[in-house]
C-alpha positions in Angstrom: -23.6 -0.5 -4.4 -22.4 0.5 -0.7 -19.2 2.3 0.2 -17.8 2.4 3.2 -15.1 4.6 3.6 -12.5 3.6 6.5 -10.2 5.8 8.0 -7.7 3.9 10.4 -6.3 5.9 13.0 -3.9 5.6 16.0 -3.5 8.7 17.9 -3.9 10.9 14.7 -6.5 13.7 16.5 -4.1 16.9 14.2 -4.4 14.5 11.1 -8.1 14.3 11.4 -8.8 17.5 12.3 -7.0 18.6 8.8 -7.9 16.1 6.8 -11.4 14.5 7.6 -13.7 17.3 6.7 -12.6 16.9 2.7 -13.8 12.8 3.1 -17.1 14.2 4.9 -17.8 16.7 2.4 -16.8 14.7 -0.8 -18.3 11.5 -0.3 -22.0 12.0 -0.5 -22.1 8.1 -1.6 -20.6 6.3 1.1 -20.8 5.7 4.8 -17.6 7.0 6.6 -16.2 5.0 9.3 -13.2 6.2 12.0 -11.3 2.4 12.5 -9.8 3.4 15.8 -6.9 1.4 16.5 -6.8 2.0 20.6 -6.1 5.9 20.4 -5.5 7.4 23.7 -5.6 11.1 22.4 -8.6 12.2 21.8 -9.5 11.6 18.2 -12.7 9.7 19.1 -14.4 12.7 21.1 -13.2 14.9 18.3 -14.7 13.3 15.6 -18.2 12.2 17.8 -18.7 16.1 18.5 -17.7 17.6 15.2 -18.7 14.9 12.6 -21.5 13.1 14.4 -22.2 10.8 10.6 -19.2 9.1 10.7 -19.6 5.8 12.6 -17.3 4.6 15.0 -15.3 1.1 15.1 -13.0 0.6 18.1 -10.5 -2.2 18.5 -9.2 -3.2 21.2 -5.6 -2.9 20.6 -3.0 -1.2 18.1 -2.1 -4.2 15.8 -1.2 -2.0 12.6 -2.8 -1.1 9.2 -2.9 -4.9 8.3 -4.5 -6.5 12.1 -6.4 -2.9 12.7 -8.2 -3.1 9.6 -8.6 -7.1 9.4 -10.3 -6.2 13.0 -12.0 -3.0 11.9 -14.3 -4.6 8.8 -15.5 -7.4 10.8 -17.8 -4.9 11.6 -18.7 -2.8 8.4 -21.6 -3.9 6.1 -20.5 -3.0 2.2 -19.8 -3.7 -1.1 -16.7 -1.9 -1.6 -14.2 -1.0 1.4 -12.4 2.3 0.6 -9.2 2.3 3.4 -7.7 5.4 3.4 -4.7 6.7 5.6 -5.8 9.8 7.6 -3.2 12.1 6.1 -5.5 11.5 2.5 -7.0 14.8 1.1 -10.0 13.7 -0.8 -11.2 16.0 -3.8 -15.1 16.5 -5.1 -16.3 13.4 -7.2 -13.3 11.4 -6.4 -15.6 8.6 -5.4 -17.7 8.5 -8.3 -15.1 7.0 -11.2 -14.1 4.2 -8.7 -17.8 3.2 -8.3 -18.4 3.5 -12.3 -15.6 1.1 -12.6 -16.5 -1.6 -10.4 -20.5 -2.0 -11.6 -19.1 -1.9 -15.1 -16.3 -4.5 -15.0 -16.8 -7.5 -12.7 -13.4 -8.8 -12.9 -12.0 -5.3 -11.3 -11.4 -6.1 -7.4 -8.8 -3.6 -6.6 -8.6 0.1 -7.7 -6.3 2.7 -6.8 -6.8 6.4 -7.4 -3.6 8.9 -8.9 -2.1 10.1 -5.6 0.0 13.4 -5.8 1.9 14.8 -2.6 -0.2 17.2 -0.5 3.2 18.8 0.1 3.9 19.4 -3.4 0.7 19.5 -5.5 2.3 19.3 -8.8 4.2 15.9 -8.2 3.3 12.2 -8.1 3.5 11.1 -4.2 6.1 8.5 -3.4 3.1 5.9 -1.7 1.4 4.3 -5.4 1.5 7.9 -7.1 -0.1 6.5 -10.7 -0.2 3.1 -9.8 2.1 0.3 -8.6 4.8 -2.7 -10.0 7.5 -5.2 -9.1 10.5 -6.3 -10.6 11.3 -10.3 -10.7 13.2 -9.8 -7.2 10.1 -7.7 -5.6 11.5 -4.5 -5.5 8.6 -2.4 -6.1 8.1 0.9 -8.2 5.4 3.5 -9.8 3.8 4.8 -12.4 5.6 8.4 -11.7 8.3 7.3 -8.8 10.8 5.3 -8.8 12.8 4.5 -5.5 13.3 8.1 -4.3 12.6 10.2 -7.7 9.3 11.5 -8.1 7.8 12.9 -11.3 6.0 16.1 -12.0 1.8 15.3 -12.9 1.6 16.1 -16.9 -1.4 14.3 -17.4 1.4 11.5 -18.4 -0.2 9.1 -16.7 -4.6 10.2 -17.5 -5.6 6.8 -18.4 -6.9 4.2 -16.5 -4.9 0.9 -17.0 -4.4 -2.7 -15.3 -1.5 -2.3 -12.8 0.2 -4.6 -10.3 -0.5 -3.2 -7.0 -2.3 -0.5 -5.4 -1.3 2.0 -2.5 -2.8 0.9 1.2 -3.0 5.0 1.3 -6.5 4.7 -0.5 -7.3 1.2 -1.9 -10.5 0.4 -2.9 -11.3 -3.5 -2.6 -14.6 -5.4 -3.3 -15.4 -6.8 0.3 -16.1 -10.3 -1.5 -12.6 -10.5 -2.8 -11.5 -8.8 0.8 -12.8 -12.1 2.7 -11.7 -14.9 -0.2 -8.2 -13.3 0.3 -8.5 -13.5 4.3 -8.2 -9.8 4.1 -4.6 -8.7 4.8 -1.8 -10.7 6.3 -1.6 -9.0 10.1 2.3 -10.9 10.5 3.6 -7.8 8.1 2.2 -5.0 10.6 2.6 -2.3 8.4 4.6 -1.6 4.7 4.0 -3.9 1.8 0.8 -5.8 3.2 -1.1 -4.2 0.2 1.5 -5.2 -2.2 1.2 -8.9 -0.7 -2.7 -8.6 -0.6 -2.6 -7.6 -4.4 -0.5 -10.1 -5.2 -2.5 -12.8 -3.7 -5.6 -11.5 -5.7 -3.5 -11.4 -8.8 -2.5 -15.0 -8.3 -6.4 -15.7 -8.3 -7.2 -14.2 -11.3 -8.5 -10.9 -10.3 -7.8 -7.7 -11.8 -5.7 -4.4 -10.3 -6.8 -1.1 -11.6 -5.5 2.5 -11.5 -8.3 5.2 -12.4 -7.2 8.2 -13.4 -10.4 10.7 -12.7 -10.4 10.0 -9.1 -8.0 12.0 -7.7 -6.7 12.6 -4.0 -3.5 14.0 -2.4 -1.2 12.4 0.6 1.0 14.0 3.0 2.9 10.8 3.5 5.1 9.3 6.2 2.7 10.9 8.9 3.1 7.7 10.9 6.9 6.6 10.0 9.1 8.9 7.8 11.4 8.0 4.8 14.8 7.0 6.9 13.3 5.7 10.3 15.1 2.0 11.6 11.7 0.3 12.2 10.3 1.8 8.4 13.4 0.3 7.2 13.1 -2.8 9.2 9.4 -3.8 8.2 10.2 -2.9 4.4 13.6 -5.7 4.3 11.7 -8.2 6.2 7.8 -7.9 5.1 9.4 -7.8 0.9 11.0 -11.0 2.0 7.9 -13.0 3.4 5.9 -11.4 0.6 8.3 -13.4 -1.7 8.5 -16.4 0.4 4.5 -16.5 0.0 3.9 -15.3 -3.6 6.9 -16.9 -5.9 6.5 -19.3 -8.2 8.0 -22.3 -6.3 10.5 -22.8 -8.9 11.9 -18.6 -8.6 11.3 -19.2 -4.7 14.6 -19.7 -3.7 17.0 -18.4 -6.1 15.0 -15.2 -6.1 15.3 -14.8 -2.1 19.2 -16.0 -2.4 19.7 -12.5 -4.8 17.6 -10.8 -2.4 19.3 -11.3 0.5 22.9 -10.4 -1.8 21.2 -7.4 -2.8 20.1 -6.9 0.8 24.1 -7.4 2.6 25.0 -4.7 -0.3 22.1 -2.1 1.1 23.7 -2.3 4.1 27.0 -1.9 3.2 26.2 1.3 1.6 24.3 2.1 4.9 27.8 1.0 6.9 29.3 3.5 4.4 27.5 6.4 5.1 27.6 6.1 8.9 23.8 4.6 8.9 24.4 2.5 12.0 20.8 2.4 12.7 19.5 0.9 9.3 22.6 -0.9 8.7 20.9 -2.7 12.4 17.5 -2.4 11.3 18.6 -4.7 8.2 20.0 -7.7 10.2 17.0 -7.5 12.4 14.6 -7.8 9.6 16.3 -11.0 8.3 16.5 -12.9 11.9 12.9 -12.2 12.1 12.5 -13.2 8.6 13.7 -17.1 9.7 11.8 -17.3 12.5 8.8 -16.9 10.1 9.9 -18.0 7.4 8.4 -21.6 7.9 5.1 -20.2 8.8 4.9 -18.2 6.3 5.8 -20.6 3.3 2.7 -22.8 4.7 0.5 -19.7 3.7 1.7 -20.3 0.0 -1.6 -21.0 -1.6 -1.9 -23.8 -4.7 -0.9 -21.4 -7.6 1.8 -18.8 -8.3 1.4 -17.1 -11.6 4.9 -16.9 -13.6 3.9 -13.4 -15.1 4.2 -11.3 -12.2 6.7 -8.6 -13.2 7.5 -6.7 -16.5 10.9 -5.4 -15.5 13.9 -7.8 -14.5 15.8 -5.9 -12.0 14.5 -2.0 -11.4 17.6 -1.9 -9.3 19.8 -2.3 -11.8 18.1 0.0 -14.2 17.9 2.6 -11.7 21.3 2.6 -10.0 23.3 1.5 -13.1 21.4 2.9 -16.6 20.0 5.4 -14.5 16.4 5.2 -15.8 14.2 7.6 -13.6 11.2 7.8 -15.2 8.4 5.0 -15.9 8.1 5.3 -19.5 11.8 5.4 -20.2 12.1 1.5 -18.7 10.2 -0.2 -21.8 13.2 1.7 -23.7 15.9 0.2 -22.1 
């Protein structure tokens, strides 16, 4: 079976030099490739000279995670893409559970690792941490966070189990599955194009794994922190065309009628804490959201499964009940 690891960069020269030696070192098994979305620091010339085995892909232009890998893998040969962030510390055998798993189960197409926080070793990091869900309104939420609260690593979560969606901060995809699916959907940029990505494979029938044994740790928001006006503008907007292309076409509407409630309430809240910048980054998402909204619902492909969520509304068990923790939802 052939790996090919894929690092996408833009201008991340201080993120590679901290974090690419672990990927060189620990992944014996796979080809490593630098996906160089137009940098104009020098993160090519630093990894040429210092790690002359990683191959080099360069597009043309900076059109996100979603376009820059779409772009990127026309060029890599394997049977497995790994596509992780460059702020992704890798750890020794981390490769080597994730290959198990696909040569023993066919029907896997999608894996995700357990990601804890760089920053924090102990604790599950906020981008997939033990594996990622939806409620029926799209929200989405972890095994080990939920919204903003993060959970300490126990071993709670030392299994390997189906899950919904992986993290796009190392997510392992069989390259077949990669081209039925038209790879990921470059309109969303960045945020939630996995989410949309695993969804579309779920609506085919394929499975969504989280393996517990391979292990690696994020720094997270190395690109947009937590609180920036364009994070928080492709979040509202790409969870709404998500929806628009994924529903069943009898939730289609209702759902993205409470959505957009539950959205004017968000920025309220944002209104009420003097969050002028979100409360704007919130109307912008949704006027960009009609203009694609037609083009998007013709992506809408024959079948949407009913069964796509296990929790009605993590919002209200969150902000309401005040359930924090994964395992405490099936108990509410």
């Amino acid at each position: 079976m052939k790996i090919a690891v894929v690092i996408l960069n833009w201008n991340g020269v201080q993120l590679l030099e901290q974090f690419i030696p672990s990927v060189v070192e620990y992944s014996p098994e796979a080809t490593i490739y630098l996906a160089d979305n137009a940098s104009t620091d020098d993160s090519i010339s630093f990894v040429m000279a210092n790690f002359p085995s990683v191959k080099i892909v360069k597009n043309d232009s900076n059109s996100g995670f979603a376009g820059g890998y779409n772009e990127a893998l026309k060029h890599i040969d394997a049977d497995v893409y790994a596509l992780i962030n460059s702020d992704i510390e890798v750890t020794k055998n981390w490769l080597q559970p994730i290959i198990k798993a696909f040569e023993n189960e066919s029907q896997t197409a999608i894996i995700q690792p357990k990601i804890l926080d760089f920053k924090s070793k102990e604790y599950f990091e906020y981008a997939g941490a033990a594996g990622g869900f939806i409620d029926k309104y799209g929200y989405p939420y972890c095994r080990g966070r939920i919204f903003d609260t993060l959970e300490k690593d126990n071993g709670q979560y030392n299994d390997n189990c189906e899950i919904f969606w992986a993290s796009g901060a190392c997510f392992f995809i069989r390259s077949s599955v990669y081209d039925e699916l038209k790879g990921f959907d470059a309109d969303f940029f960045a945020h939630q194009e996995e989410i949309d990505l695993c969804w579309r494979a779920f609506n085919k029938g394929h499975q969504i794994k989280y393996i517990s044994e391979s292990l690696v740790f994020h720094v997270g928001g190395a690109t947009l922190q937590q609180g920036n006006p364009k994070k928080t503008y492709l979040n509202f907007r790409n969870s709404l065309l998500m929806l628009t292309k994924n529903l069943p076409k009898d939730k289609l509407y209702w759902v993205l009628f409470c959505r957009m409630v539950l959205d004017a309430a968000a920025g309220i809240q944002f209104i009420s804490q003097g969050k002028f910048k979100q409360f704007l980054a919130i109307l912008k998402a949704h006027g960009s959201f009609y203009r694609l909204f037609l083009a998007n619902y013709k992506k809408r492909d024959k079948f949407q499964s009913e069964k796509y969520y296990n929790q009605k509304s993590i919002v209200y068990l969150y902000f309401v009940k005040k359930v924090q923790i994964f395992k405490h939802l099936f108990n509410s």
